[in-house]
FILO-888928 format. One record per residue (C-alpha): chain; residue in three letters; x negated, y negated, z negated; residue number from 0. Coordinates in steps of 0.25 Angstrom, whole numbers, plus 5000, padded with zeros to 4 digits. Last residue first. Layout:
N
+---+-----+------+------+------+-----+
! c !   r !   px !   py !   pz !   k !
+---+-----+------+------+------+-----+
! A ! ALA !    X !    Y !    Z ! NUM !
...
+---+-----+------+------+------+-----+
***
This chain:
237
+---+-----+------+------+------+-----+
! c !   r !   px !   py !   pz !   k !
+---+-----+------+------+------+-----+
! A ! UNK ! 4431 ! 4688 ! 4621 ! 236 !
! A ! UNK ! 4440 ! 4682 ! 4613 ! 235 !
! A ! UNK ! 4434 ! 4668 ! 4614 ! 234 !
! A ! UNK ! 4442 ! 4662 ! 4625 ! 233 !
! A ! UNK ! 4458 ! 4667 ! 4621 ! 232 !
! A ! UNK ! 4454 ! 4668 ! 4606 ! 231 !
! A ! UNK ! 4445 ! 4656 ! 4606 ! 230 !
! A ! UNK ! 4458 ! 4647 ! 4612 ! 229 !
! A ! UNK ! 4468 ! 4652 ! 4602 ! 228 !
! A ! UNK ! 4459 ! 4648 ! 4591 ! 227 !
! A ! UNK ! 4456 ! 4635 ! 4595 ! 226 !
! A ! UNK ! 4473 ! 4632 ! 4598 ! 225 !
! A ! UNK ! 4476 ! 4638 ! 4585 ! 224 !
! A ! UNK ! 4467 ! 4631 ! 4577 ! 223 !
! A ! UNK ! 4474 ! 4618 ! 4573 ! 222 !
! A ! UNK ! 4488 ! 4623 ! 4572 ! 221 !
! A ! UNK ! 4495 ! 4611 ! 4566 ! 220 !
! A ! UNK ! 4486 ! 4600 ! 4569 ! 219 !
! A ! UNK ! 4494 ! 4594 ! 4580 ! 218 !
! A ! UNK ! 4484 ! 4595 ! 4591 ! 217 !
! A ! UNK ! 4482 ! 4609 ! 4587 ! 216 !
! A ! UNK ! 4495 ! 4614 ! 4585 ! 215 !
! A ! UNK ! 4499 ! 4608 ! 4599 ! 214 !
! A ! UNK ! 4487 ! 4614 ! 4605 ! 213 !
! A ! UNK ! 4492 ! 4627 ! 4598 ! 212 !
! A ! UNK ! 4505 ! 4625 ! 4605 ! 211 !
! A ! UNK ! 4501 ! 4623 ! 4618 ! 210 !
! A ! UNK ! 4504 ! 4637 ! 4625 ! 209 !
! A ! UNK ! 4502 ! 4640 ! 4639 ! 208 !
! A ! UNK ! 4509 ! 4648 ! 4650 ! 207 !
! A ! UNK ! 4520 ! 4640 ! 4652 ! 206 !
! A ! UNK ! 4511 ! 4628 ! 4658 ! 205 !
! A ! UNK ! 4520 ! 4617 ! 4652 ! 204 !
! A ! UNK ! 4525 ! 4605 ! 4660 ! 203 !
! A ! UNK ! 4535 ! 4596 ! 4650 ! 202 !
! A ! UNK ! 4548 ! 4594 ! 4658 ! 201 !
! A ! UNK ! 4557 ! 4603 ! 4649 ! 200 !
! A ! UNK ! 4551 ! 4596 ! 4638 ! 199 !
! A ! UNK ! 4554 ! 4584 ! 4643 ! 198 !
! A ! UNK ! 4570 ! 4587 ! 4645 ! 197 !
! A ! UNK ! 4569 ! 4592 ! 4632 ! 196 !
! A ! UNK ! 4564 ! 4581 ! 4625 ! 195 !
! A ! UNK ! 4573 ! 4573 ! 4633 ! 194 !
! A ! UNK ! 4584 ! 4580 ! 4628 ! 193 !
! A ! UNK ! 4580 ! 4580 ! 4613 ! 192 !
! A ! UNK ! 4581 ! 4565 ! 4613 ! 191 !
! A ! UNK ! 4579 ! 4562 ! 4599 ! 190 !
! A ! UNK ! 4570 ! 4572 ! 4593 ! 189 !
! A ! UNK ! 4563 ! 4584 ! 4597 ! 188 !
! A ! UNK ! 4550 ! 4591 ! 4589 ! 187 !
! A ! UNK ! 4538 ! 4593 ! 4598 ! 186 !
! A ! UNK ! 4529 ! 4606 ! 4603 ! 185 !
! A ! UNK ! 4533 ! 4615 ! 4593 ! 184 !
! A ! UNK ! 4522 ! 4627 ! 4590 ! 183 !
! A ! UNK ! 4513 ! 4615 ! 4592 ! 182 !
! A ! UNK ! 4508 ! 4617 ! 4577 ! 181 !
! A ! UNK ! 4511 ! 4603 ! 4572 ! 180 !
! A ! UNK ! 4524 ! 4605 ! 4579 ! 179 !
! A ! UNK ! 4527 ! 4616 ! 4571 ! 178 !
! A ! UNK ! 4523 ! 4609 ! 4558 ! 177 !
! A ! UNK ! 4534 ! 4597 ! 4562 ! 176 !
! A ! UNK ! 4545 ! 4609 ! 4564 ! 175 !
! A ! UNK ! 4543 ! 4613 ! 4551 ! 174 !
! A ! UNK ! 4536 ! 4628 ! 4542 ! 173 !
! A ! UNK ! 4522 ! 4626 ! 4539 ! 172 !
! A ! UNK ! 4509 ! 4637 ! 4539 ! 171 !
! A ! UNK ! 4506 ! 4633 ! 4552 ! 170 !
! A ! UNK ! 4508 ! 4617 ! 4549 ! 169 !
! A ! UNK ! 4496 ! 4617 ! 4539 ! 168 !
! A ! UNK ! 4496 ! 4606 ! 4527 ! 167 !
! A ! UNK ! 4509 ! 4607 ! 4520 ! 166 !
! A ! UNK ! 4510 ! 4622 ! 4524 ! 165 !
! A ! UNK ! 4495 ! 4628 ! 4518 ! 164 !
! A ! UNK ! 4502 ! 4624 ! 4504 ! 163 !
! A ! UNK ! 4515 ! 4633 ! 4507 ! 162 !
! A ! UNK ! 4507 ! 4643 ! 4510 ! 161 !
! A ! UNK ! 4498 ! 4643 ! 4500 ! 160 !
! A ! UNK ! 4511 ! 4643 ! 4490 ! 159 !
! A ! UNK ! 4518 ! 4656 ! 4500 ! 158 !
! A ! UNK ! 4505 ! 4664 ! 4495 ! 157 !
! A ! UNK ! 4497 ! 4669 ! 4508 ! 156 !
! A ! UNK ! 4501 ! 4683 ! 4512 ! 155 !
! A ! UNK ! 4501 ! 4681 ! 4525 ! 154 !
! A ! UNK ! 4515 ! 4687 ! 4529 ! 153 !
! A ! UNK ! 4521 ! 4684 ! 4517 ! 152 !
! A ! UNK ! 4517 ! 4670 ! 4515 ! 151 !
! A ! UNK ! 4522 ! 4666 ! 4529 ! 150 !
! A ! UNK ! 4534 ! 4673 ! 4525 ! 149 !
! A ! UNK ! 4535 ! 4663 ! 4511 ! 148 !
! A ! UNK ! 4530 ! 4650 ! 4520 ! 147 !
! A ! UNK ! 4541 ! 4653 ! 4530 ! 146 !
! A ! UNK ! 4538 ! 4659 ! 4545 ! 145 !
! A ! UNK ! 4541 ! 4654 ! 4557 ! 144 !
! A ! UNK ! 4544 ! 4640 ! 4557 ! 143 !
! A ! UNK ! 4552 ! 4629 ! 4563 ! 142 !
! A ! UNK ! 4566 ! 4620 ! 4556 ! 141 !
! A ! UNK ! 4571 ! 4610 ! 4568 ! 140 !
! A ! UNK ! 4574 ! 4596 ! 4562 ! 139 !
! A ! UNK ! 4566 ! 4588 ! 4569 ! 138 !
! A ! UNK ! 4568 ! 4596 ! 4583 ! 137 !
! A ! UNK ! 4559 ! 4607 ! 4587 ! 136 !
! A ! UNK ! 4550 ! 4610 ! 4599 ! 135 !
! A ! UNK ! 4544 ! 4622 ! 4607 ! 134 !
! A ! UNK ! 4538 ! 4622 ! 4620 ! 133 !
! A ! UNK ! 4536 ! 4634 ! 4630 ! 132 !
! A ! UNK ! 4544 ! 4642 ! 4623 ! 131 !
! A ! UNK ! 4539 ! 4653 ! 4614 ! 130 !
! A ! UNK ! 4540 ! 4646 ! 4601 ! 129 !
! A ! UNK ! 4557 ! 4642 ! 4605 ! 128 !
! A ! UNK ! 4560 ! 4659 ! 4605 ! 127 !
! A ! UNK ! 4553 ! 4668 ! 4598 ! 126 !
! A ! UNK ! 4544 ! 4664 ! 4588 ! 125 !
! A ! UNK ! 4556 ! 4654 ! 4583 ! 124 !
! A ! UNK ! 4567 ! 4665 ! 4582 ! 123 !
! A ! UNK ! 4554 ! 4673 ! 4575 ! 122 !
! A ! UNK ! 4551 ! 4663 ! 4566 ! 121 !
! A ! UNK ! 4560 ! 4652 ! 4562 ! 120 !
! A ! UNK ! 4564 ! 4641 ! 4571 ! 119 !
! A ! UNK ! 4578 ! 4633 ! 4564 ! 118 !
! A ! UNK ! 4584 ! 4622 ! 4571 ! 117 !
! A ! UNK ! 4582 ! 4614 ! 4585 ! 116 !
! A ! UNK ! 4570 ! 4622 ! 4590 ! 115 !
! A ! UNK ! 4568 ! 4618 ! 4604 ! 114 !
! A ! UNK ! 4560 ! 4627 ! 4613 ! 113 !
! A ! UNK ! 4557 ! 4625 ! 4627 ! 112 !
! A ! UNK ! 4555 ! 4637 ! 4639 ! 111 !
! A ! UNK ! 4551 ! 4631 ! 4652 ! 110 !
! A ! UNK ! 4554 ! 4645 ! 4661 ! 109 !
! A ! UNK ! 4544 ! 4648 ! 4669 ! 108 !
! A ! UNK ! 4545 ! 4663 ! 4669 ! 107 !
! A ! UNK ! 4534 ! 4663 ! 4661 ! 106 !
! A ! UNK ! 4543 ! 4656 ! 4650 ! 105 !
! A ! UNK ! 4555 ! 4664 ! 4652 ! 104 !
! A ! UNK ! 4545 ! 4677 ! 4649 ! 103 !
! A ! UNK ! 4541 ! 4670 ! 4635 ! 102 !
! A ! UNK ! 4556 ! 4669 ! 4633 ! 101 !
! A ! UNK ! 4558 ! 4682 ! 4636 ! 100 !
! A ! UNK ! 4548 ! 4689 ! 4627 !  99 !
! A ! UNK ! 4551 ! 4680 ! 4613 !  98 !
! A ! UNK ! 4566 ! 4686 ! 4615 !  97 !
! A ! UNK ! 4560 ! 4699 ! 4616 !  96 !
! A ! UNK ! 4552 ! 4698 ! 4605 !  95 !
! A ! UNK ! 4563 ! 4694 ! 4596 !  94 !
! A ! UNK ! 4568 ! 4706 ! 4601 !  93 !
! A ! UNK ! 4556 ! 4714 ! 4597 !  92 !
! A ! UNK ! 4555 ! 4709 ! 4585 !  91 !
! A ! UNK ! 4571 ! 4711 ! 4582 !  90 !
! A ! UNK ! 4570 ! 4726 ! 4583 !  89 !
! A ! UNK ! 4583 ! 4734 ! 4580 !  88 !
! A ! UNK ! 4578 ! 4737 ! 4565 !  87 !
! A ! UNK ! 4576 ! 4721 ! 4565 !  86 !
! A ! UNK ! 4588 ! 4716 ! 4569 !  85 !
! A ! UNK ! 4595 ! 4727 ! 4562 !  84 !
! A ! UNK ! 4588 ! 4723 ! 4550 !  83 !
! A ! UNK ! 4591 ! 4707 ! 4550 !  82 !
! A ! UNK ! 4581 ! 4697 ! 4550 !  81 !
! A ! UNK ! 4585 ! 4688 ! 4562 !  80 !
! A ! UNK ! 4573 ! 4681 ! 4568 !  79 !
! A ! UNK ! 4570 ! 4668 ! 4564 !  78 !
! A ! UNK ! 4579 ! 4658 ! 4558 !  77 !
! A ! UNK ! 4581 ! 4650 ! 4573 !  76 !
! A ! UNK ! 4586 ! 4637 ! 4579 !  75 !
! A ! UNK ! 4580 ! 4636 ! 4592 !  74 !
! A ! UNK ! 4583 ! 4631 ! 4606 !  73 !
! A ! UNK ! 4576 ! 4637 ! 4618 !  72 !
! A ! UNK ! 4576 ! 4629 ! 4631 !  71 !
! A ! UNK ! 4574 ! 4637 ! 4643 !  70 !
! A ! UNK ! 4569 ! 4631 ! 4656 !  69 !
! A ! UNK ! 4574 ! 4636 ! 4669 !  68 !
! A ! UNK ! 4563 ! 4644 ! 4674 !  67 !
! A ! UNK ! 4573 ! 4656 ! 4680 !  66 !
! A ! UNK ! 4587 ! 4653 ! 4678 !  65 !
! A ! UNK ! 4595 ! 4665 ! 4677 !  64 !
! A ! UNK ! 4585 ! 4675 ! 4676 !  63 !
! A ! UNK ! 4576 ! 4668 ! 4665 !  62 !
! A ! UNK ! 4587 ! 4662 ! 4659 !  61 !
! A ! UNK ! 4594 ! 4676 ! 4657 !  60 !
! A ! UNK ! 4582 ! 4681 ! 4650 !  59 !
! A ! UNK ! 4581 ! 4669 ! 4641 !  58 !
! A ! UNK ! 4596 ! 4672 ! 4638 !  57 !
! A ! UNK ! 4593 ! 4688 ! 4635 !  56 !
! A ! UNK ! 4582 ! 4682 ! 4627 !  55 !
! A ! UNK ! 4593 ! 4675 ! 4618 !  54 !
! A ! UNK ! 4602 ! 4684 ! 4617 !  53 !
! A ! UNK ! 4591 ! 4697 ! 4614 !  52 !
! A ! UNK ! 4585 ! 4687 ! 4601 !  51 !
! A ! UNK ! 4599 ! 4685 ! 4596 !  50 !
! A ! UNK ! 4604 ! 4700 ! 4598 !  49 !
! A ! UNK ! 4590 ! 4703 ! 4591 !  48 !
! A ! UNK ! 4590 ! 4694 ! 4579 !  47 !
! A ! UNK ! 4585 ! 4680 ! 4580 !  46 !
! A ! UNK ! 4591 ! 4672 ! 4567 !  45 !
! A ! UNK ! 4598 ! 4660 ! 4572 !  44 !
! A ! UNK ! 4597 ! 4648 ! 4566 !  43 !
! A ! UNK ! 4611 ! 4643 ! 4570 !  42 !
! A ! UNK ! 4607 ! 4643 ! 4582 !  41 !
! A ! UNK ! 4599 ! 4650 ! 4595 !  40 !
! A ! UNK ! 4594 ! 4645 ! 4607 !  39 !
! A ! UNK ! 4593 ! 4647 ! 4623 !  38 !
! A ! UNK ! 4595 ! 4636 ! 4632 !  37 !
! A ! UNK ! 4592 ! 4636 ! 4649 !  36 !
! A ! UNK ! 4588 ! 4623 ! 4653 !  35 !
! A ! UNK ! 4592 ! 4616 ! 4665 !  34 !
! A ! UNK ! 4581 ! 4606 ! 4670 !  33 !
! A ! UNK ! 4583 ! 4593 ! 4676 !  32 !
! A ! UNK ! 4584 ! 4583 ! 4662 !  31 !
! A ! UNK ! 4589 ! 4595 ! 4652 !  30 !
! A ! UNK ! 4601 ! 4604 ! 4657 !  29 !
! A ! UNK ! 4607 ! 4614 ! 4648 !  28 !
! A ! UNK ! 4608 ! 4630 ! 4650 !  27 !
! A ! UNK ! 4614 ! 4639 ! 4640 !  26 !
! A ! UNK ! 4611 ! 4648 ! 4627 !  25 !
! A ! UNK ! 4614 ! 4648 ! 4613 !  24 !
! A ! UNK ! 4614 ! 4660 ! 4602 !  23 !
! A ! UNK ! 4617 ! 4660 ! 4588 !  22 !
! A ! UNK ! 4629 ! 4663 ! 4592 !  21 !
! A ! UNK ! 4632 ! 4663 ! 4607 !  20 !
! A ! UNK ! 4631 ! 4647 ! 4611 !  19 !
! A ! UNK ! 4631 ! 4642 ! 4625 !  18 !
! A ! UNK ! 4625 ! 4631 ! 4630 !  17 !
! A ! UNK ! 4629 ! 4624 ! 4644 !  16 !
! A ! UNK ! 4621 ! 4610 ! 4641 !  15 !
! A ! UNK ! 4622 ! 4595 ! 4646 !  14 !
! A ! UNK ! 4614 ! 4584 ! 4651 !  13 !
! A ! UNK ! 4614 ! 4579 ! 4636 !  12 !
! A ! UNK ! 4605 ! 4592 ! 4634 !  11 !
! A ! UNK ! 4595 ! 4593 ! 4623 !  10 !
! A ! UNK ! 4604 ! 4583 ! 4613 !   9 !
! A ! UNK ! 4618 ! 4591 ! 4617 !   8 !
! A ! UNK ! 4611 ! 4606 ! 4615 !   7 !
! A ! UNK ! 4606 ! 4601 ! 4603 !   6 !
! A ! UNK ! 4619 ! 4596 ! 4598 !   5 !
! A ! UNK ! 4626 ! 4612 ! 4601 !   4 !
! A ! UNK ! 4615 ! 4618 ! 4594 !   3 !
! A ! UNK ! 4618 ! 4611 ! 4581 !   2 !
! A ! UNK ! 4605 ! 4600 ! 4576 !   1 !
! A ! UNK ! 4601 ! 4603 ! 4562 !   0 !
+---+-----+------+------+------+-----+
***
């Protein structure tokens, strides 16, 4: 798995002011003509309140600092922090909070990119790098939301189904490969990682819309989602 420090040397050979604080990293960094303000976690951070109030505090500060600068949020994440102070204190809502400002930044204007470089599991995934404008993964990056034996939990399907339904459907599939099928990440990066970034900060994108389901379509990963989504907003009525 690729260190923080490497990434920052592949993404930006212009150069980079990056700071870590922890688990924590933040700083600016120049790709092709724009500057880009990085926020990110390592090590595979577990999100637990003073984590998930760090790093929106940061989005925040971007957003007054450098208004519609783009923001480029780089991943490596076990999910959120499962620990009882965390949780007696209210993680959902910080979490939530976090998810809230950077959907605010991406109003604002700001191009919000998501790269996931190590771990993205659940919540730290749900909440940060899924609700940029665009998401992608390196080859060796580790996505998914929810295990086969949680998934089995929660919907009560035997974890042997499960595991059957996986080989052939990418919903039910954990990998970065069966993300991209379902257009939750948009590409994965390899080689030049600063030319991909540098085109994806170019790439025109109406903020205000969401291709992923036409991605999961015309991948065959999530073959409904776009039909169905499209009957609930015209045939509701």
């Amino acid at each position: 798995m690729i260190t923080p420090e490497a990434l920052f040397d592949r993404l930006f050979p212009q150069g980079h002011d990056i700071a870590s604080e922890g688990l924590f990293f933040a700083g600016v960094a120049k790709a092709g003509y724009d500057l880009v303000s990085v926020i990110g976690t390592r090590e595979k951070a577990h999100i637990g309140i003073d984590l998930a109030m760090r790093m929106a505090a940061d989005v925040i500060r971007v957003m007054k600092e450098r208004p519609g600068s783009p923001i480029l949020l780089l991943v490596d994440t076990a999910g959120q922090k499962m620990a009882r102070r965390d949780e007696l204190l209210g993680l959902n809502g910080y979490i939530a909070h976090l998810a809230k400002t950077i959907d605010v930044a991406r109003r604002r204007g700001h191009r919000i990119i998501g790269l996931v470089y190590g771990e993205a599991v659940s919540a730290g995934f749900l909440s940060s790098s899924l609700l940029a404008d665009v998401c992608y993964a390196l080859p060796e990056a580790e996505v998914r939301v929810m295990n086969l034996p949680a998934m089995s939990r929660v919907t009560k399907i035997p974890v042997e189904r499960l595991e059957e339904l996986s080989k052939d459907s990418a919903v039910f599939a954990p990998g970065v490969a069966n993300y991209v099928a379902m257009g939750a990440v948009r590409a994965i990066w390899d080689g030049d990682l600063a030319a991909a970034l540098v085109n994806a900060l170019e790439e025109k994108q109406d903020p205000n819309s969401d291709a992923r389901r036409d991605y999961g379509e015309q991948r065959k990963g999530r073959t409904l989602a776009r039909a169905v989504s499209q009957r609930v907003r015209h045939d509701a009525a």
